[in-house]
N, C-alpha and C positions, 0 to 999 in steps of 0.2 A: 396417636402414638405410632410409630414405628417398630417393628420388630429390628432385630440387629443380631449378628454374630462377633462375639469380642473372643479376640484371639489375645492370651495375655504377655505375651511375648513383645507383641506392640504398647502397650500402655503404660503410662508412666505410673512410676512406681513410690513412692513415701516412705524414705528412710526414719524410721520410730526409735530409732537407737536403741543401742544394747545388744545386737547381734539380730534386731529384726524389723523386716523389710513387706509392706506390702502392699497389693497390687488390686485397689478396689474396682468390680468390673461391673457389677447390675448396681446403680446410682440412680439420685435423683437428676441429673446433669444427663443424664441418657435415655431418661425419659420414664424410667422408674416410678408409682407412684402409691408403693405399697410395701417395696423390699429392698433387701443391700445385702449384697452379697461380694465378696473377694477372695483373693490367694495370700495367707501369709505365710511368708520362710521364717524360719526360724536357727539361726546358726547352732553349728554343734557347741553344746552348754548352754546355752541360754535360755532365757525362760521370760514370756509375757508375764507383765505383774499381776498379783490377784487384782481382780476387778467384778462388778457386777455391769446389769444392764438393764436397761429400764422397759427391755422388751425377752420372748424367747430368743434364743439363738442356736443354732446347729451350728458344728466342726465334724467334716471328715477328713480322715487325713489321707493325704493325698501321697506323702512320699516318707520316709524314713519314721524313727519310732521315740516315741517318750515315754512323757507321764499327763495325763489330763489328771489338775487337781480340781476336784468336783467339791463345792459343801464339806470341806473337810479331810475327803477322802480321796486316793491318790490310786487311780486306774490306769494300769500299763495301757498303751498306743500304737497301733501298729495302721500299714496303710488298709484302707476302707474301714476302718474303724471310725463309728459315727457317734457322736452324744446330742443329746438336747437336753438345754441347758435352760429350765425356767427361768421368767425374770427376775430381778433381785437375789440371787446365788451367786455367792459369791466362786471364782472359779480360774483359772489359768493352766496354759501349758508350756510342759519344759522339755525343749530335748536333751534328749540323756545321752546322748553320742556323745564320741571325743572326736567324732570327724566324719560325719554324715549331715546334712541341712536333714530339715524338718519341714512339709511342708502344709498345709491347713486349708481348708476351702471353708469359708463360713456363708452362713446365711441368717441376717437378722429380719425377724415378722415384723418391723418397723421401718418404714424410710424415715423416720424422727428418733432412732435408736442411739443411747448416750452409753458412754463407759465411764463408770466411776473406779478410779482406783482406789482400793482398800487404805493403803497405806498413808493417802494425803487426802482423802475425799475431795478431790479434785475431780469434774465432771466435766467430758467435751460428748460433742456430737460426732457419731463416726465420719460422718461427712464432712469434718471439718478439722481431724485429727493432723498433725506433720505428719 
């Protein structure tokens, strides 16, 4: 393996519709063979669906403010604000602006890490999401 510095400004990015957009940088495609990590925006309003995941996951947030909905419960978001998120919790975040992005930095303890979405129990591999 390689070590490597990823600048995110260079890399392509995966529009997820709905007001958001993101930019996965530690992959297995990089040589990765333990974790996955990226940057996601999040436009003003809008909000990643609830979902769970089949490993832990960290969010900190990296620019503007919301709401992380944790298990039920709905914790205001500001920047450096961190969560760990056990597996299988269900959970999402929404920016609460009318006109600020939102920005997120995750990191999931699986390079085989899936997201299930609550509402359709549909399940992809984040490595393989649009």
């Amino acid at each position: 393996m390689t070590p490597i510095v990823l600048t995110p400004q260079g890399l392509p990015v995966k529009d997820r519709g709905g007001g958001i957009v993101t930019t996965p940088l530690v992959t297995a495609g990089r040589g990765s063979r333990a974790m996955l990590t990226g940057i996601t925006r999040i436009a003003p309003g809008a909000a990643v669906p609830l979902h769970t995941h089949n490993c832990e996951e960290c969010v900190i947030v990296l620019s503007g403010s919301g709401v992380a909905h944790i298990d039920g419960t709905d914790h205001p978001v500001a920047p450096n604000d961190t969560s760990w998120i056990p597996a299988e919790i269900p959970h999402c975040f929404r920016n609460t602006s009318d006109s600020e992005e939102m920005a997120i930095f995750w990191t999931y303890a699986s390079i085989d890490a899936t997201r299930t979405i609550v509402a359709t129990g549909v399940t992809t591999r984040i490595d393989e999401e649009r």
